[in-house]
N, C-alpha and C positions, 0 to 999 in steps of 0.2 A: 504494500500500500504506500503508495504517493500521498505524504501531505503537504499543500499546500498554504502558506498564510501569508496576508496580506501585511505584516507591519513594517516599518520603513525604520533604518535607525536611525536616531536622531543625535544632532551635536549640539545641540542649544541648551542640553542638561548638562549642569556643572560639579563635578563631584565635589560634595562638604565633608568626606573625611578629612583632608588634609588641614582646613576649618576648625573643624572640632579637635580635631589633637591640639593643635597652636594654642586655642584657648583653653582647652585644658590644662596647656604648661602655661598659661599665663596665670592661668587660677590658683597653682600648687606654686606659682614664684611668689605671689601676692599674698598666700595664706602663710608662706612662710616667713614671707619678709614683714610683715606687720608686728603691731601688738596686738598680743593676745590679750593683755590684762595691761590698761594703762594704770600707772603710778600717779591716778590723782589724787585717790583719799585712801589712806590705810584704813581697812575694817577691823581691829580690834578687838575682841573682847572683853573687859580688862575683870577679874572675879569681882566678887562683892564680898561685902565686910558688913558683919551688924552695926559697927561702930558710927557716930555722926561724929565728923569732925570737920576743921574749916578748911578749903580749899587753898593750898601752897602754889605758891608759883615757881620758878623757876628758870635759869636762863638755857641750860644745856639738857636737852631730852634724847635722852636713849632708848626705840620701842622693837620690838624682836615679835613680829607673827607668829603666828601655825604653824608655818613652814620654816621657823627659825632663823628668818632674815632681816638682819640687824640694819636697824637705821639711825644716823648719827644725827643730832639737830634738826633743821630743817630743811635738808639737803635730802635728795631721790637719791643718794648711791646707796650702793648693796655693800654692807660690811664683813667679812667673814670674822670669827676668832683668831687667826692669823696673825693679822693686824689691827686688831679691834683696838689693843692698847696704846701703838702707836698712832692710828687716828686721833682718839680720843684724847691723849697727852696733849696732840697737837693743836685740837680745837681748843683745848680751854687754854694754852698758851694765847691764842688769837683772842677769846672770850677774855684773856686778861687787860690783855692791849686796849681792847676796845672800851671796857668798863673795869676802871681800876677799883673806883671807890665800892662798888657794889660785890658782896659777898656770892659766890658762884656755886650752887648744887648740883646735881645730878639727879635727873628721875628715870625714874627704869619705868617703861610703859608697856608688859607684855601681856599678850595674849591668854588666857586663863587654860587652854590646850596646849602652851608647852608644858613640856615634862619638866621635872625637877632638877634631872642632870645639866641640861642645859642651861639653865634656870642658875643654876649653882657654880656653874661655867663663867659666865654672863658676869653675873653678883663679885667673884670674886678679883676678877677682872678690873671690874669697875671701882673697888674697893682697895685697887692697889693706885690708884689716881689720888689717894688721899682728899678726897671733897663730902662733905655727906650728902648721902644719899636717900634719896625719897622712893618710895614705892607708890603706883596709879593702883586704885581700886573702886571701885563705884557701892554707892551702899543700899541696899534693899529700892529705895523709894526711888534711887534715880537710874536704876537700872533698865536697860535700853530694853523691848519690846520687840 
C-alpha cells in the first residue's frame, strides 16, 4: 500500500529550544547571583526574664543569630570567632577616639536558640575586652507576638 499525504514542510517555524535553554541559564545565573536573605533587619529573639527593670543603653552592641552569626555594632559584616576579639578591640579603640568622656559597654544581643556552648564562647571573649557587659532580654509583657 501507497500512502499518500498532502503536507508541505514549512520554514516559517522557529525552533524555541535553543530559547529556552539560554533562559534557563539566565534564570540559575540570577538565582544565584542574588540575595537570598537581605541584611536589612536582624530577627532576633532575644528570651524573656520575669524581672522588670529599666532599659540601658549602650554604645557598642554585639548580636549573634540562630545561625551563630556574629554582628559587630552597627555595621552588616559577618564576624567569625576567629577574629571576633580583634575586631572588637578595634572598634572600641575607634569608640574611644570618638567619645572620650563617655563610659563604653558592651551588650551581647543573642538569639534565645543559640546553644550555651556558643553562648559561653561569645561571653568569654567578650569578657576578655575588659568593658562591662550587658545582656538583651525582653520581659513577659513586652514580649514580641
Amino acid at each position: 500500500m501507497n500512502f499518500k499525504t498532502n503536507l508541505k514542510t514549512s520554514f516559517s517555524l522557529i525552533d524555541l529550544t535553543p530559547l529556552v535553554d539560554v533562559i534557563f541559564l539566565l534564570l540559575i545565573f540570577f538565582i544565584l547571583t542574588s540575595d537570598l536573605f537581605p541584611l536589612k533587619a536582624l530577627n532576633i529573639e532575644n528570651p524573656t526574664i520575669e524581672k522588670e527593670s529599666t532599659a540601658l543603653t549602650s554604645k557598642l552592641l554585639v548580636v549573634m543569630d540562630a545561625q551563630h552569626v556574629i554582628y559587630l555594632g552597627n555595621r552588616k559584616e559577618i564576624i567569625d570567632f576567629s577574629n571576633f576579639k580583634e575586631t572588637l578591640s578595634n572598634e572600641i579603640k575607634r569608640l574611644q577616639k570618638e567619645q572620650s568622656s563617655s563610659q563604653i559597654s558592651l551588650v551581647l544581643s543573642l538569639d534565645k536558640q543559640v546553644e550555651y556552648g556558643p553562648f559561653l564562647h561569645l561571653f568569654s571573649l567578650a569578657q576578655e575586652c575588659g568593658l562591662p557587659i550587658r545582656l538583651v532580654y525582653q520581659t513577659p509583657d513586652n514580649e514580641r507576638g
